[in-house]
N, C-alpha and C positions, 0 to 999 in steps of 0.2 A: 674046510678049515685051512687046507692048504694055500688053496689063494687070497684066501685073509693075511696070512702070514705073509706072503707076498707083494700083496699090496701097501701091506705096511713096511716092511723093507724099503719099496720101488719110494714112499714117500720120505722115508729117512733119509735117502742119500739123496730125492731133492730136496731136500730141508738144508741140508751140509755143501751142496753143490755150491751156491753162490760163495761159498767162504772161500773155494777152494780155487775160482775161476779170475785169472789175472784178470786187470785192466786192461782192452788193446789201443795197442798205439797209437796216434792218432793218422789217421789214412794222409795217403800224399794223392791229392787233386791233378790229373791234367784235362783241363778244356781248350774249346776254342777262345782265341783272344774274345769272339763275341761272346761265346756263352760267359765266360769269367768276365766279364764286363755283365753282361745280366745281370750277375748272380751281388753285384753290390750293394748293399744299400743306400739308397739318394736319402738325402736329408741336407737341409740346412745347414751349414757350416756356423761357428761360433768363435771368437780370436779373445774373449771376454778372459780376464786373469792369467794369460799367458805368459811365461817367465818360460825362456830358455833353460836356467839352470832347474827347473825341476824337472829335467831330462838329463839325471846323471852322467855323465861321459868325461872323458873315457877313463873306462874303470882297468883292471886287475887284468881283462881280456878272459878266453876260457883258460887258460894253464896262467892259475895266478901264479906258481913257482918257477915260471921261464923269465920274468924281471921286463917281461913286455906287453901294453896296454894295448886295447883293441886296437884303437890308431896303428902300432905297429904289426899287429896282428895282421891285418886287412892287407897292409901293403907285402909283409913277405908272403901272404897265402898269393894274391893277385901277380907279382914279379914275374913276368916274363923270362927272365934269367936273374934267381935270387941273387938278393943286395948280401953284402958278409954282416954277418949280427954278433955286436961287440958290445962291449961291458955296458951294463945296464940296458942293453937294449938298442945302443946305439949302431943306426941303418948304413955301410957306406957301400956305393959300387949297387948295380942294379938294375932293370930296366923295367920299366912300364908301357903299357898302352892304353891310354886315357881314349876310351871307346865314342864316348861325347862328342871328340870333334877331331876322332883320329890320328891323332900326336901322339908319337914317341918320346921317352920321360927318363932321362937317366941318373936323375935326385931325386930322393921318397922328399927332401924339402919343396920341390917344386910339386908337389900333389898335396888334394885336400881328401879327403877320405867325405863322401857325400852321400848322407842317408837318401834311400832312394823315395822315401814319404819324408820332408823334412818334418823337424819335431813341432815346427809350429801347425806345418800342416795334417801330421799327426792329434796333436793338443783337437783343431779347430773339426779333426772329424769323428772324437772320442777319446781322443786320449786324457782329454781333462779329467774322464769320471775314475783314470787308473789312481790305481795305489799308486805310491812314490818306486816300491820293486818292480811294478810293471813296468814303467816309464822309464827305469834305467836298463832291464832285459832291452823295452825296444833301442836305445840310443846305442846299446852294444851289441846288437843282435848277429853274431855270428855264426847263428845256426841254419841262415839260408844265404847262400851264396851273393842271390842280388839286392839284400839290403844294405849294404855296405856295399861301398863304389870307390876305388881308388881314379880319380881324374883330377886333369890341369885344376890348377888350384882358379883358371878364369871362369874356367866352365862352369865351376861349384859356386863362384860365386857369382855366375850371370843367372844363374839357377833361382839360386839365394833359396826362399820359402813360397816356390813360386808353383802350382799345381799344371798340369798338363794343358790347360785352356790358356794360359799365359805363357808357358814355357816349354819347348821343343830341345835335345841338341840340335846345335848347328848342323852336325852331320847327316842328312837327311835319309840316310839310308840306314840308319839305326834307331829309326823310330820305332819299328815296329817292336824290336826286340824290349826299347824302354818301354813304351806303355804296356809291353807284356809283363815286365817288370813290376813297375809303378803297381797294377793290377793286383800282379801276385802278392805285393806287398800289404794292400791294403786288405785283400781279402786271408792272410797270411794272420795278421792282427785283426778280424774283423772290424775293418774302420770304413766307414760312413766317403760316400763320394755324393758334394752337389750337382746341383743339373747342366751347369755351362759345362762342368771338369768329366761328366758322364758324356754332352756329347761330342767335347772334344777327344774324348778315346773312342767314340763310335766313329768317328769321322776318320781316323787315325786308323781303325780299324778295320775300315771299309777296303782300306788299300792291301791288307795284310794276310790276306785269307786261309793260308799256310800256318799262319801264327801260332802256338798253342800256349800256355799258362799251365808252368806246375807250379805247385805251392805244399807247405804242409804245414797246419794249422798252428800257430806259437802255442805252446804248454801253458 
Protein backbone atom coordinates (compact mmCIF):
# COMPACT_ATOMS: atom_id res chain seq x y z
CA UNK A 1 0.00 0.00 0.00
CA UNK A 2 2.71 2.16 0.86
CA UNK A 3 4.61 2.15 -2.27
CA UNK A 4 1.45 2.69 -4.19
CA UNK A 5 1.11 5.80 -2.38
CA UNK A 6 4.41 6.59 -3.37
CA UNK A 7 4.51 6.10 -6.63
CA UNK A 8 1.60 8.10 -7.17
CA UNK A 9 3.18 11.01 -5.28
CA UNK A 10 6.79 10.53 -7.42
CA UNK A 11 4.18 10.92 -10.67
CA UNK A 12 2.42 13.99 -9.36
CA UNK A 13 5.13 16.10 -8.97
CA UNK A 14 6.33 14.90 -12.57
CA UNK A 15 3.12 15.86 -13.82
CA UNK A 16 3.75 19.51 -12.19
CA UNK A 17 7.55 19.60 -12.84
CA UNK A 18 7.35 20.85 -16.40
CA UNK A 19 5.17 23.96 -15.34
CA UNK A 20 7.59 24.82 -12.89
CA UNK A 21 10.94 24.41 -14.90
CA UNK A 22 12.38 27.87 -16.64
CA UNK A 23 13.27 28.09 -20.34
CA UNK A 24 17.25 27.98 -20.63
CA UNK A 25 19.01 30.51 -22.28
CA UNK A 26 20.19 30.07 -25.16
CA UNK A 27 23.93 28.60 -24.85
CA UNK A 28 26.82 30.78 -26.25
CA UNK A 29 28.92 28.61 -29.03
CA UNK A 30 32.85 28.88 -29.25
CA UNK A 31 34.49 26.72 -32.11
CA UNK A 32 37.04 26.58 -34.42
CA UNK A 33 37.02 29.28 -37.22
CA UNK A 34 36.82 25.66 -39.32
CA UNK A 35 34.38 23.97 -37.41
CA UNK A 36 31.98 27.14 -37.28
CA UNK A 37 32.41 27.49 -40.86
CA UNK A 38 31.15 23.60 -41.09
CA UNK A 39 28.53 24.06 -39.17
CA UNK A 40 26.78 26.62 -41.99
CA UNK A 41 24.47 25.88 -44.12
CA UNK A 42 25.32 26.08 -48.22
CA UNK A 43 22.53 26.85 -50.24
CA UNK A 44 21.72 28.83 -53.03
CA UNK A 45 21.60 32.42 -52.47
CA UNK A 46 18.37 34.49 -53.89
CA UNK A 47 18.49 38.68 -54.28
CA UNK A 48 14.52 38.05 -55.76
CA UNK A 49 12.16 41.24 -54.03
CA UNK A 50 14.78 42.75 -52.06
CA UNK A 51 14.19 46.27 -50.71
CA UNK A 52 16.62 47.74 -48.37
CA UNK A 53 14.11 49.43 -46.46
CA UNK A 54 12.34 46.28 -45.14
CA UNK A 55 15.32 46.29 -42.97
CA UNK A 56 14.26 48.79 -40.34
CA UNK A 57 17.14 50.99 -39.14
CA UNK A 58 17.99 52.59 -37.26
CA UNK A 59 15.53 52.53 -34.83
CA UNK A 60 15.07 53.81 -30.92
CA UNK A 61 18.53 51.64 -30.13
CA UNK A 62 18.26 49.24 -26.77
CA UNK A 63 17.49 52.35 -24.25
CA UNK A 64 14.71 53.90 -26.27
CA UNK A 65 14.62 56.82 -23.26
CA UNK A 66 18.53 57.90 -23.87
CA UNK A 67 17.19 60.08 -27.15
CA UNK A 68 19.85 57.94 -29.07
CA UNK A 69 19.51 55.55 -32.18
CA UNK A 70 21.56 52.43 -32.77
CA UNK A 71 23.67 54.46 -35.16
CA UNK A 72 24.74 56.36 -32.12
CA UNK A 73 24.63 53.63 -29.96
CA UNK A 74 27.32 51.63 -31.77
CA UNK A 75 29.58 54.46 -32.12
CA UNK A 76 29.72 55.61 -28.22
CA UNK A 77 29.86 51.62 -27.25
CA UNK A 78 32.87 51.32 -30.01
CA UNK A 79 34.82 55.04 -29.07
CA UNK A 80 38.16 54.51 -28.14
CA UNK A 81 38.12 57.60 -25.99
CA UNK A 82 34.24 58.49 -25.65
CA UNK A 83 32.75 61.44 -27.95
CA UNK A 84 30.65 64.08 -25.30
CA UNK A 85 26.81 63.24 -25.97
CA UNK A 86 24.72 66.23 -26.32
CA UNK A 87 21.07 67.32 -26.75
CA UNK A 88 19.24 64.83 -28.76
CA UNK A 89 22.05 62.67 -29.01
CA UNK A 90 24.15 64.80 -30.73
CA UNK A 91 28.21 63.10 -30.96
CA UNK A 92 31.08 65.73 -30.69
CA UNK A 93 34.85 65.02 -29.68
CA UNK A 94 35.82 61.24 -29.88
CA UNK A 95 38.10 58.79 -31.29
CA UNK A 96 37.68 55.73 -33.27
CA UNK A 97 39.55 52.77 -34.77
CA UNK A 98 38.12 51.72 -37.90
CA UNK A 99 39.68 48.07 -37.62
CA UNK A 100 39.17 47.48 -41.73
CA UNK A 101 41.89 49.32 -42.75
CA UNK A 102 43.49 50.50 -39.65
CA UNK A 103 42.70 54.39 -39.47
CA UNK A 104 42.20 56.37 -36.60
CA UNK A 105 38.72 58.51 -36.77
CA UNK A 106 38.29 61.43 -34.64
CA UNK A 107 34.38 62.35 -36.16
CA UNK A 108 31.59 59.79 -35.54
CA UNK A 109 30.54 61.85 -39.13
CA UNK A 110 33.54 60.44 -40.86
CA UNK A 111 32.24 56.70 -39.83
CA UNK A 112 29.57 54.45 -41.29
CA UNK A 113 28.26 52.01 -38.82
CA UNK A 114 28.52 48.57 -41.17
CA UNK A 115 26.39 45.41 -40.64
CA UNK A 116 28.84 42.84 -40.56
CA UNK A 117 26.09 40.42 -42.95
CA UNK A 118 24.85 43.31 -44.94
CA UNK A 119 21.07 43.24 -45.25
CA UNK A 120 21.00 42.48 -48.73
CA UNK A 121 23.17 39.82 -47.98
CA UNK A 122 21.26 38.80 -45.17
CA UNK A 123 17.73 39.08 -47.34
CA UNK A 124 19.76 36.80 -50.20
CA UNK A 125 20.68 33.97 -47.44
CA UNK A 126 17.06 33.94 -45.47
CA UNK A 127 16.36 36.71 -44.46
CA UNK A 128 13.48 37.13 -46.90
CA UNK A 129 11.39 34.49 -45.27
CA UNK A 130 11.69 36.92 -41.77
CA UNK A 131 8.89 38.72 -40.31
CA UNK A 132 9.22 42.57 -40.70
CA UNK A 133 10.37 42.35 -36.43
CA UNK A 134 12.98 40.01 -37.41
CA UNK A 135 14.57 42.06 -39.95
CA UNK A 136 14.62 45.14 -37.98
CA UNK A 137 16.17 42.99 -34.51
CA UNK A 138 18.78 42.14 -37.17
CA UNK A 139 19.41 45.77 -38.83
CA UNK A 140 19.74 46.93 -35.10
CA UNK A 141 21.34 43.99 -33.53
CA UNK A 142 23.12 45.27 -30.51
CA UNK A 143 23.27 42.28 -28.64
CA UNK A 144 26.41 40.97 -30.17
CA UNK A 145 29.33 42.93 -30.22
CA UNK A 146 30.50 42.07 -33.94
CA UNK A 147 27.28 42.88 -35.89
CA UNK A 148 27.52 46.24 -35.83
CA UNK A 149 30.88 47.70 -36.97
CA UNK A 150 31.86 51.36 -36.46
CA UNK A 151 34.53 51.93 -39.77
CA UNK A 152 35.90 54.66 -42.29
CA UNK A 153 32.75 55.45 -44.06
CA UNK A 154 35.39 54.20 -47.54
CA UNK A 155 35.75 50.95 -46.13
CA UNK A 156 31.74 50.41 -45.57
CA UNK A 157 31.35 51.53 -48.70
CA UNK A 158 34.02 49.57 -50.74
CA UNK A 159 32.36 46.63 -48.84
CA UNK A 160 28.89 47.93 -50.02
CA UNK A 161 26.71 44.26 -49.99
CA UNK A 162 29.56 42.43 -50.90
CA UNK A 163 30.12 38.62 -49.30
CA UNK A 164 33.57 37.30 -48.31
CA UNK A 165 34.35 35.68 -51.86
CA UNK A 166 34.27 39.36 -53.31
CA UNK A 167 35.31 41.38 -50.42
CA UNK A 168 38.39 41.33 -47.87
CA UNK A 169 39.40 44.48 -45.64
CA UNK A 170 42.27 45.95 -47.03
CA UNK A 171 44.09 45.25 -43.90
CA UNK A 172 45.23 42.05 -44.37
CA UNK A 173 45.93 40.99 -40.99
CA UNK A 174 42.43 41.26 -39.84
CA UNK A 175 41.15 38.89 -41.86
CA UNK A 176 40.91 36.32 -39.76
CA UNK A 177 39.24 38.07 -36.92
CA UNK A 178 36.51 39.27 -39.92
CA UNK A 179 35.62 36.11 -41.29
CA UNK A 180 35.46 34.91 -37.57
CA UNK A 181 33.01 37.60 -37.39
CA UNK A 182 31.11 37.35 -40.82
CA UNK A 183 30.82 33.49 -39.42
CA UNK A 184 29.50 34.23 -36.18
CA UNK A 185 27.12 36.46 -37.54
CA UNK A 186 25.63 34.18 -39.84
CA UNK A 187 25.45 31.26 -37.74
CA UNK A 188 24.26 34.00 -34.77
CA UNK A 189 20.98 34.42 -37.12
CA UNK A 190 21.04 31.11 -38.66
CA UNK A 191 21.57 32.29 -42.23
CA UNK A 192 22.42 30.16 -45.23
CA UNK A 193 26.24 30.62 -46.86
CA UNK A 194 26.70 29.75 -50.86
CA UNK A 195 29.50 27.62 -52.08
CA UNK A 196 32.10 30.33 -53.71
CA UNK A 197 31.35 32.51 -50.06
CA UNK A 198 32.04 28.87 -48.04
CA UNK A 199 35.22 28.52 -49.69
CA UNK A 200 36.38 31.65 -49.51
CA UNK A 201 36.20 31.54 -45.67
CA UNK A 202 37.91 28.05 -45.81
CA UNK A 203 40.67 29.38 -47.74
CA UNK A 204 40.71 32.37 -45.25
CA UNK A 205 40.61 29.96 -42.76
CA UNK A 206 43.34 27.74 -43.67
CA UNK A 207 45.65 30.55 -42.59
CA UNK A 208 43.99 31.29 -39.18
CA UNK A 209 44.39 28.23 -37.10
CA UNK A 210 44.25 29.95 -33.76
CA UNK A 211 40.98 31.41 -34.76
CA UNK A 212 38.02 30.69 -32.73
CA UNK A 213 33.98 31.80 -33.19
CA UNK A 214 31.78 32.71 -30.39
CA UNK A 215 28.45 33.47 -31.15
CA UNK A 216 25.11 33.25 -29.06
CA UNK A 217 22.07 32.24 -30.90
CA UNK A 218 19.64 35.68 -31.88
CA UNK A 219 16.17 35.18 -29.66
Amino acid sequence: MLKTVLRGLAAAALAVLPLTVSTPAHAVETLSLSEAIHQLPVAVESREGYDRDAFKHWNAGANPSDGCNTRAEVLIAEAVEPPTVGPRCRLTGGLWWSYYDQVWVTSASGLDIDHMGPLAEAWDSGGSAWSAQRREAYANDVGAAASLVAVTARSNRSKSDQDPADWLPPAAEVHCRYVAEWVGTKLRWTLTADQAEVAALREVAAGCPEQTVTYEPAV
